[in-house]
Backbone as CSV, one residue per row, in Angstrom:
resi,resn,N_x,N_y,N_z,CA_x,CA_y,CA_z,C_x,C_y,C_z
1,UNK,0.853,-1.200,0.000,0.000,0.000,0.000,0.885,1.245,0.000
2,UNK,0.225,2.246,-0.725,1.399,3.350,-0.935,0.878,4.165,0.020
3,UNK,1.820,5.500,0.512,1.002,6.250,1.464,0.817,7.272,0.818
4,UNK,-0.422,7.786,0.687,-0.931,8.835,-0.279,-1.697,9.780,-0.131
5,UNK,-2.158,9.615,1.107,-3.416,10.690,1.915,-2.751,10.737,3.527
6,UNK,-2.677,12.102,3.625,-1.637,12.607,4.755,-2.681,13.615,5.539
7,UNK,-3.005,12.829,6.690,-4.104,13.869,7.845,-3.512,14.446,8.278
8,UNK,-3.064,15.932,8.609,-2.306,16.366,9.711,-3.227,16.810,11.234
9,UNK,-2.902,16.333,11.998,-3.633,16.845,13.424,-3.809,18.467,13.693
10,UNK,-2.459,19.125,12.968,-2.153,20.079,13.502,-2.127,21.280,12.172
11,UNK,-1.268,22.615,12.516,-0.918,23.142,11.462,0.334,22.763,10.926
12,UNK,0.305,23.897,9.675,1.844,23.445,9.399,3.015,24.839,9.830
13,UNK,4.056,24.214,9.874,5.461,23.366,9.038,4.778,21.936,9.503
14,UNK,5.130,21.208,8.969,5.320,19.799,9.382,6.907,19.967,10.213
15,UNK,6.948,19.567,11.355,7.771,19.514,12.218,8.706,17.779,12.059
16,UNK,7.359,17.064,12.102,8.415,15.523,11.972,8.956,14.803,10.912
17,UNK,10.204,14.791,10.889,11.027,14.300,9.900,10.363,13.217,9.258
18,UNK,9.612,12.042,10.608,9.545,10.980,9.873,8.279,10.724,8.211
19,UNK,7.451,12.261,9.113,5.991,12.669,8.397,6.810,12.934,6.887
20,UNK,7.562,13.866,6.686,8.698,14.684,5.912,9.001,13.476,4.600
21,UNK,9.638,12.516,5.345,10.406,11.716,4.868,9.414,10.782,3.816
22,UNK,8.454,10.422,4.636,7.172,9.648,3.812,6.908,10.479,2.717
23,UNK,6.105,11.777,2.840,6.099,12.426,1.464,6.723,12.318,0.895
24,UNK,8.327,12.884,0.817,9.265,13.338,-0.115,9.943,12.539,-0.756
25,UNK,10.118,10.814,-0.192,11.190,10.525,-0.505,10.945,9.684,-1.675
26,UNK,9.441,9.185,-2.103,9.027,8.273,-2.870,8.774,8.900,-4.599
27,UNK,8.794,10.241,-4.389,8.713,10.296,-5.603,9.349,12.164,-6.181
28,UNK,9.933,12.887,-7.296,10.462,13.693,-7.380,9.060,14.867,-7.296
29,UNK,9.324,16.197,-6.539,8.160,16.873,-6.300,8.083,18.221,-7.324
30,UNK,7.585,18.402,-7.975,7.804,19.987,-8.924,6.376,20.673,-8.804
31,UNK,5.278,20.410,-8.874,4.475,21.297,-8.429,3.235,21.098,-7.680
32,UNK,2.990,21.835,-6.368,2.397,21.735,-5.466,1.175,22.680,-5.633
33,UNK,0.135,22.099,-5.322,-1.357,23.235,-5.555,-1.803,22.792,-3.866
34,UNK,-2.016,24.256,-3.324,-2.493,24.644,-2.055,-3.832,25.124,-2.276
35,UNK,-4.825,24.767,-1.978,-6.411,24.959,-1.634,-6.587,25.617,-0.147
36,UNK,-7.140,26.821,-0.253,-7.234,27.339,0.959,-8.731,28.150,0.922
37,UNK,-8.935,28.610,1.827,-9.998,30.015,1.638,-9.771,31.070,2.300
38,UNK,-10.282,32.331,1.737,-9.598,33.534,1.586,-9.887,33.912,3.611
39,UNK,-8.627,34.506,3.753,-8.461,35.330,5.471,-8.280,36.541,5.062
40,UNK,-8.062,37.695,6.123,-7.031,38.462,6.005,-5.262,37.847,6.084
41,UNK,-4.466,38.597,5.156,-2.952,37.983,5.078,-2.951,36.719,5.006
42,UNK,-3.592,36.017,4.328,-3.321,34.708,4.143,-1.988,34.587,3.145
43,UNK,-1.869,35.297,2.433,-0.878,34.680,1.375,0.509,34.851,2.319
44,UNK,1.271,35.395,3.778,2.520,35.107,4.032,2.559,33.703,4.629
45,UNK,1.287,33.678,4.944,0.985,31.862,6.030,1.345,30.763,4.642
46,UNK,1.323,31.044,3.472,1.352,29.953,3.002,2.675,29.318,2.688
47,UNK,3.781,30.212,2.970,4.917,29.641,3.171,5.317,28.805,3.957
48,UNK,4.705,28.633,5.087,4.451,27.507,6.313,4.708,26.069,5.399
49,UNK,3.340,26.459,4.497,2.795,24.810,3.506,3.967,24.542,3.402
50,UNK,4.904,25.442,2.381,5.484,24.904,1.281,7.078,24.634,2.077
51,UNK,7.713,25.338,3.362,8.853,25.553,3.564,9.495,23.795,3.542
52,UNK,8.939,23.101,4.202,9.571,21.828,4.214,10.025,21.102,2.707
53,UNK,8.807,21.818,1.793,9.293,20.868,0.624,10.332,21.706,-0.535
54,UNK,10.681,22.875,-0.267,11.074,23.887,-0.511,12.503,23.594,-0.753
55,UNK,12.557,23.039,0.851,14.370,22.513,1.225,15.112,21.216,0.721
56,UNK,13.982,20.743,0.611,14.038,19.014,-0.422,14.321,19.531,-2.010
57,UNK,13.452,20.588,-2.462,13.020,20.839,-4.188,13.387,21.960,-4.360
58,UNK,14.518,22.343,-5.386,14.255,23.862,-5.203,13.679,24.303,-6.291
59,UNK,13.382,24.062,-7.619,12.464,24.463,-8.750,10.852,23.689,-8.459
60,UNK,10.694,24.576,-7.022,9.302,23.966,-7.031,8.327,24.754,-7.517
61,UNK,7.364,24.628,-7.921,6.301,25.327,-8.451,5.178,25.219,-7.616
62,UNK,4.894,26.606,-7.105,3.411,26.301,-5.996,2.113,27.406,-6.549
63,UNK,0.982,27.126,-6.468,-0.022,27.807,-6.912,-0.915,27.331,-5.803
64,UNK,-1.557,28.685,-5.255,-2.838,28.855,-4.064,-3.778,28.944,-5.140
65,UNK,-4.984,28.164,-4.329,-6.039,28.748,-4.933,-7.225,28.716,-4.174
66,UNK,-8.248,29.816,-4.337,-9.143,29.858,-3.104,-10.491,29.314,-3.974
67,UNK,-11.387,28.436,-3.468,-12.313,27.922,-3.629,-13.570,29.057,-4.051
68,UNK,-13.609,29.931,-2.803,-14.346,30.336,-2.114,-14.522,31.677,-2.471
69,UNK,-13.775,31.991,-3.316,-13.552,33.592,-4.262,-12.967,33.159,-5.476
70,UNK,-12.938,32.190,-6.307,-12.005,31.950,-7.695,-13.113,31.173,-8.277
71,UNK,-12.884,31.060,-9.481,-13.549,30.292,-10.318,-12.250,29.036,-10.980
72,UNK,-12.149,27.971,-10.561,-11.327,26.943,-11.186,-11.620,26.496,-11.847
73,UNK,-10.310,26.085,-13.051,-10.773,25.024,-14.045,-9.027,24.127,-13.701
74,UNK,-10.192,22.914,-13.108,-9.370,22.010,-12.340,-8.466,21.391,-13.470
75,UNK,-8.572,21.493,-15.139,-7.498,20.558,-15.710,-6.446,21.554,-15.416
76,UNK,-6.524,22.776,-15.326,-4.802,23.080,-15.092,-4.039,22.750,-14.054
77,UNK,-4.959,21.999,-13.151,-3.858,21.612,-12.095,-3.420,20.202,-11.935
78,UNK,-3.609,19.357,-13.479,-3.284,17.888,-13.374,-2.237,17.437,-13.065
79,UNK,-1.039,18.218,-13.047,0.342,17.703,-13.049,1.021,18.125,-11.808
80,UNK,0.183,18.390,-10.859,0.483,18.251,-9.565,1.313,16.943,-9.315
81,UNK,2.162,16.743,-8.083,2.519,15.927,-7.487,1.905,15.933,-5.738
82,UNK,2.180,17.165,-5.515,1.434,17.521,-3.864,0.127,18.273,-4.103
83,UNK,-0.750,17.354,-3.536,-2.065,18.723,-2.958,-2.585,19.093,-2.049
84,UNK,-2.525,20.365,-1.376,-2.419,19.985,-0.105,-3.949,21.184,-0.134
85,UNK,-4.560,20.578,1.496,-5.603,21.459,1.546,-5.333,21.847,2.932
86,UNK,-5.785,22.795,3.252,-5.398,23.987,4.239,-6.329,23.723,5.382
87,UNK,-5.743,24.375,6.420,-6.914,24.799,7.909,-7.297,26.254,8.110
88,UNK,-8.062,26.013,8.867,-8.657,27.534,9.392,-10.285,26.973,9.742
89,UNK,-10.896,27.896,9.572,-12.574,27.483,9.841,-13.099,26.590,9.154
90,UNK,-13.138,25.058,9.890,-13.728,24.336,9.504,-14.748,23.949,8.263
91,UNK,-16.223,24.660,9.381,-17.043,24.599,8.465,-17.689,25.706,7.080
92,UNK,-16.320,26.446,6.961,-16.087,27.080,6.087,-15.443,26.466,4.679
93,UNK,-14.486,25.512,5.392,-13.788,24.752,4.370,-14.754,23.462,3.853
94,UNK,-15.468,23.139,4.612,-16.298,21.952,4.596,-17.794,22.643,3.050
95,UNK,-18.014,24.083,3.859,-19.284,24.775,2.563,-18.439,25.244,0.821
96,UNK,-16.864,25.590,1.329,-16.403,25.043,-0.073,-15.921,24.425,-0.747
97,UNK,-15.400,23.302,-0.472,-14.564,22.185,-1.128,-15.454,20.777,-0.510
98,UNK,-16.300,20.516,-0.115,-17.295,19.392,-0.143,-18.313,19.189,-1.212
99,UNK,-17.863,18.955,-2.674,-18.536,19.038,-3.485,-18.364,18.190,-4.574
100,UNK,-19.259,17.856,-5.530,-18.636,16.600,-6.420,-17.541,16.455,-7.287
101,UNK,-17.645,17.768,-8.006,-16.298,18.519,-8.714,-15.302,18.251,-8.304
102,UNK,-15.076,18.940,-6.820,-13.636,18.884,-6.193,-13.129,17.349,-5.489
103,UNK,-14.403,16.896,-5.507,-14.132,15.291,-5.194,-13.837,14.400,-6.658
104,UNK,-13.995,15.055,-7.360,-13.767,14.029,-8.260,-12.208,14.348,-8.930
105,UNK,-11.984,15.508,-9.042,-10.916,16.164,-8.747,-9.615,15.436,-7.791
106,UNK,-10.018,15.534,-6.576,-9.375,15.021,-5.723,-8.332,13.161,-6.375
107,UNK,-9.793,12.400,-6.385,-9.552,11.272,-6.617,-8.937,10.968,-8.094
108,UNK,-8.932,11.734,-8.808,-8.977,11.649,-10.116,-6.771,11.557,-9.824
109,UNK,-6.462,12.617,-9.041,-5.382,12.964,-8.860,-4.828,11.805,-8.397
110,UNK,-5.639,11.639,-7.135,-5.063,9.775,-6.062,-4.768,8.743,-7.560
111,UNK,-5.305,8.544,-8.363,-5.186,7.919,-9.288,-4.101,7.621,-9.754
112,UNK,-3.910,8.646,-10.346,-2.305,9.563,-10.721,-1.368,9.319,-10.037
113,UNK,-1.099,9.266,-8.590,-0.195,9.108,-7.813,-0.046,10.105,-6.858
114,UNK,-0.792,11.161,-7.245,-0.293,12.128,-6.145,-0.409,12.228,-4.727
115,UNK,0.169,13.057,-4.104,-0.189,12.638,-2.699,-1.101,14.027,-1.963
116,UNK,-1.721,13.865,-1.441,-2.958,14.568,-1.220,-2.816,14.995,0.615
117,UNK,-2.331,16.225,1.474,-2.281,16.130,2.666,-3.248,17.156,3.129
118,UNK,-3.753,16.908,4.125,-4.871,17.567,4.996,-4.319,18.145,6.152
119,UNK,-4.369,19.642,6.194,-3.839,20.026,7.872,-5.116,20.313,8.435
120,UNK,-5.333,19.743,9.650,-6.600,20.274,10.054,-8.175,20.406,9.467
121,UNK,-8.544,21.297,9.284,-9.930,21.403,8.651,-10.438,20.583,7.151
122,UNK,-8.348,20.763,6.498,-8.321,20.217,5.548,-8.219,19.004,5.424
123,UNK,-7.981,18.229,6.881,-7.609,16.740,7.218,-9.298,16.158,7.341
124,UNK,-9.784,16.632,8.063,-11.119,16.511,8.746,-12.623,16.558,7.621
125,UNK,-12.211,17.433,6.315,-13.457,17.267,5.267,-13.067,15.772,4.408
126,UNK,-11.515,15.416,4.698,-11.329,14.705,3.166,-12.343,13.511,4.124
127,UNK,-12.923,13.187,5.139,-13.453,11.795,5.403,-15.276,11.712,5.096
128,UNK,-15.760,11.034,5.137,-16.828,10.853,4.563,-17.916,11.391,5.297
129,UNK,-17.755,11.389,6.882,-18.134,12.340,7.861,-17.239,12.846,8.968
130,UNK,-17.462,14.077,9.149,-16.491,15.089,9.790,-16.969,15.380,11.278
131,UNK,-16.035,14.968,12.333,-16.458,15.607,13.750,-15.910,16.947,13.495
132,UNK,-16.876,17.748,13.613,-16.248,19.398,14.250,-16.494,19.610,16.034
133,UNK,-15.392,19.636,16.361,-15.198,19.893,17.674,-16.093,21.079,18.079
134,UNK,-16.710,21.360,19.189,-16.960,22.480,19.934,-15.928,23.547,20.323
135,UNK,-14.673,22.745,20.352,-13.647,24.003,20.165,-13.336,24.613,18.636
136,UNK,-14.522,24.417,17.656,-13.805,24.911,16.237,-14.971,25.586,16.052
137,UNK,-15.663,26.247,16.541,-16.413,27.372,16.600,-17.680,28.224,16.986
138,UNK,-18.207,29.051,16.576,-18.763,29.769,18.122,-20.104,28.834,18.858
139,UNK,-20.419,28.052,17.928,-22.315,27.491,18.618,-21.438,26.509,19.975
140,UNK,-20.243,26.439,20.111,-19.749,25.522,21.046,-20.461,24.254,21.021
141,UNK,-21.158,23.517,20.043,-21.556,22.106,19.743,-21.144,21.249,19.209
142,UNK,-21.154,19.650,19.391,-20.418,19.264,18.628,-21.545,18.773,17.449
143,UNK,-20.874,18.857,16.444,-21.292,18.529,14.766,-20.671,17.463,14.554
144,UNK,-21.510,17.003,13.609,-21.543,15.733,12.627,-21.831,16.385,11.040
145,UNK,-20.993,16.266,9.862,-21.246,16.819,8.946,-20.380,16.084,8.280
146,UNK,-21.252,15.938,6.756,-20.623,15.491,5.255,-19.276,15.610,5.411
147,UNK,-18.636,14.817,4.778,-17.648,15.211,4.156,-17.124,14.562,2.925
148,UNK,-15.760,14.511,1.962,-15.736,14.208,0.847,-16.094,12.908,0.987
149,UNK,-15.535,12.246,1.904,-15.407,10.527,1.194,-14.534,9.623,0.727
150,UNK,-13.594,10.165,0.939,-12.093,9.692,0.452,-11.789,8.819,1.693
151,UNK,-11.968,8.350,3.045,-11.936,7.350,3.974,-12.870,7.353,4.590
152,UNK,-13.586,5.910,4.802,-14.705,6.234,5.908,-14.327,4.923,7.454
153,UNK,-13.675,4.211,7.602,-13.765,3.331,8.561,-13.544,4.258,9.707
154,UNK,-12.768,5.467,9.587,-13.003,6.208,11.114,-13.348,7.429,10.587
155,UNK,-13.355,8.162,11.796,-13.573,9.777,12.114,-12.021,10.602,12.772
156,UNK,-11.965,11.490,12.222,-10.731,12.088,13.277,-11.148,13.096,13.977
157,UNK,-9.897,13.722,15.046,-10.254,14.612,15.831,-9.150,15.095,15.227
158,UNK,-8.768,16.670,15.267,-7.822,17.380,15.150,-7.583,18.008,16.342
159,UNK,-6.324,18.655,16.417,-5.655,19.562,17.691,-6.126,18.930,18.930
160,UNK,-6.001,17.338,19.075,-6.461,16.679,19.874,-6.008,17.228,21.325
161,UNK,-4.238,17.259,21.681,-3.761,18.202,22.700,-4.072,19.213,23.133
162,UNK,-3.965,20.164,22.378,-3.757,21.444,22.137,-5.128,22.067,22.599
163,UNK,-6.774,21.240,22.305,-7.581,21.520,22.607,-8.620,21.128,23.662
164,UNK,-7.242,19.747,24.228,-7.794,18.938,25.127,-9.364,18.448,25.346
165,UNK,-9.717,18.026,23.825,-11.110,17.397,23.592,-11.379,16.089,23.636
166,UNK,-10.503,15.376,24.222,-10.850,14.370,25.458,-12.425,13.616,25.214
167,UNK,-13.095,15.176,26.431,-14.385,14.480,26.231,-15.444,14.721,25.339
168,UNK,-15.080,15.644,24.359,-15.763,16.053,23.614,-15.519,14.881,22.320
169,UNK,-14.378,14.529,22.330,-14.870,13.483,21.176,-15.420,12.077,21.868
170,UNK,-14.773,12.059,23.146,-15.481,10.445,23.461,-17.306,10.733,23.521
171,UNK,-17.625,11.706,23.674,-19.206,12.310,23.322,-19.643,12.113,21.881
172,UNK,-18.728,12.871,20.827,-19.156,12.733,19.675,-19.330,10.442,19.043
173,UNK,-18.306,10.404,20.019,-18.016,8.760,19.216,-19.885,8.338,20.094
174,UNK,-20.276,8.425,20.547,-21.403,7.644,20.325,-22.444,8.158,19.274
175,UNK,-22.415,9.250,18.708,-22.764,9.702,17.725,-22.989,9.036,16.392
176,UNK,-21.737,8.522,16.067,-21.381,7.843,15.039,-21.034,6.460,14.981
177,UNK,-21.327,5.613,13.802,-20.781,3.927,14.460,-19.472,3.825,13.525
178,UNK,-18.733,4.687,13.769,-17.417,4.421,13.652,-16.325,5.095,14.924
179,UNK,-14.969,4.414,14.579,-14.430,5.295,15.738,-14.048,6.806,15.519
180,UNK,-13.472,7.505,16.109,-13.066,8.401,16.126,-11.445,8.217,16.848
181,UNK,-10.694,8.632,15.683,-9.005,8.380,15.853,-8.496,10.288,16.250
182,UNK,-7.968,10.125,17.680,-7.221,11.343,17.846,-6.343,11.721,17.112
183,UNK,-6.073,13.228,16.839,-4.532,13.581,16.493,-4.060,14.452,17.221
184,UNK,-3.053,14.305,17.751,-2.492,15.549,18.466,-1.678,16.449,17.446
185,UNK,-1.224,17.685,17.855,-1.185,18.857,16.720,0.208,18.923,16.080
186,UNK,0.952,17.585,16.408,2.186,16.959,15.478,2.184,15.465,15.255
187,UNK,0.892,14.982,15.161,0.456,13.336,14.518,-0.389,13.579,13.435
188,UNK,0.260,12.397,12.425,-0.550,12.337,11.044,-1.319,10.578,10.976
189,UNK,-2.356,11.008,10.518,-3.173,9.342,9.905,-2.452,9.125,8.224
190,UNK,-1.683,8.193,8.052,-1.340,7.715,6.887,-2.041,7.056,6.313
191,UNK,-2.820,7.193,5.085,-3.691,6.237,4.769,-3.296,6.339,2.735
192,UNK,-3.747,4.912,2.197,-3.510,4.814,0.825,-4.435,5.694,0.104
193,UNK,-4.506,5.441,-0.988,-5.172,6.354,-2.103,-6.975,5.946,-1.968
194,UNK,-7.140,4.332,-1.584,-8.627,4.195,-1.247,-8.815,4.445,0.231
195,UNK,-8.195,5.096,1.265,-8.696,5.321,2.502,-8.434,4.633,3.711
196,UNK,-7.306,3.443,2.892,-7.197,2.694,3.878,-5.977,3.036,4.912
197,UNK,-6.045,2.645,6.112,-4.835,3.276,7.285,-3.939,2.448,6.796
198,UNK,-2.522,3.327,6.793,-1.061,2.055,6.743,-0.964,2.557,8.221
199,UNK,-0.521,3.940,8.778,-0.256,4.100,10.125,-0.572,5.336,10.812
200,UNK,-0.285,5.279,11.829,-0.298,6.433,12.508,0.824,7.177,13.294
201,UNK,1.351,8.179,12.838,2.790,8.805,12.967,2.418,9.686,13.974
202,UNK,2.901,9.588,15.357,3.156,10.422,16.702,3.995,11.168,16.601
């Protein structure tokens, strides 16, 4: 099984080598497409994404693109090798990139080989249903909501530490009849191109 879908718990840099090493080492990287939605100053944060692969590649080619204010035409971005989708407000990211287009998109790429990583919000839509924590925004409830579909045997939690949601997901897991797999905010879920887990990197 190849590893091809990269959850991150947390934000980025990617901090762990071993996370690092899995991406980079399996195949040569030249251009990376970042999916985000529009903040204030978002465009200096996105150097975060790219710095790790930066130091590996140096004719890398990176292109942002916002869902949520752009109009895409997804064949120009076939020759990706990395795609990475971004964090910030959840169910913001969930009302623009949960859609058939960008799912088909998505998978069309897994196909291909590419490798596809999720930080956060962006980790949390690629599954078929999404816990949103009560710490990810203001109704303080926890949610159950769509998501793409690209793995379904669990659920994740993000900023599992960091937000010490403990009991807020052992609440949400009776919710759902699957589990719910923690991440703390420097652990990734490794999983293949159909969804399946190879591991889980602490």
């Amino acid at each position: 099984m190849e590893a091809q879908i990269f959850l991150m718990g947390g934000n980025p840099p990617i901090k762990n080598h071993t996370i690092v090493k899995k991406i980079v080492s399996s195949s040569k990287i030249e251009r990376i497409i970042i999916f985000t939605v529009y903040r204030e100053n978002w465009q200096p944060y996105m150097k975060k994404y790219t710095e790790v692969f930066q130091s590996h590649f140096s004719n890398l080619n990176t292109d942002y693109l916002l869902l949520d204010t752009e109009q895409i035409n997804f064949d120009s971005y076939l020759d990706a090798e990395v795609i990475i989708i971004g964090g910030g407000n959840t169910e913001k990211y969930i009302a623009t990139y949960v859609n058939q287009e960008f799912k088909n998109y998505i998978k069309h790429m897994l196909n291909k080989g590419a490798k596809v990583i999720g930080f956060s919000a962006g980790a949390l839509l690629l599954g078929e249903k999404v816990y949103v924590s009560p710490n990810d925004h203001s109704d303080h409830q926890i949610k159950i909501k769509n998501g793409l579909g690209l793995f379904n045997q669990v659920l994740i939690s993000v900023h599992y530490d960091s937000w010490n949601d403990k009991a807020n997901k052992d609440r949400a897991e009776e919710l759902v009849d699957v589990p719910i797999i923690p991440l703390n905010d420097r652990s990734c879920l490794v999983l293949d191109k159909s969804g399946n887990i190879i591991e889980k990197i602490d």
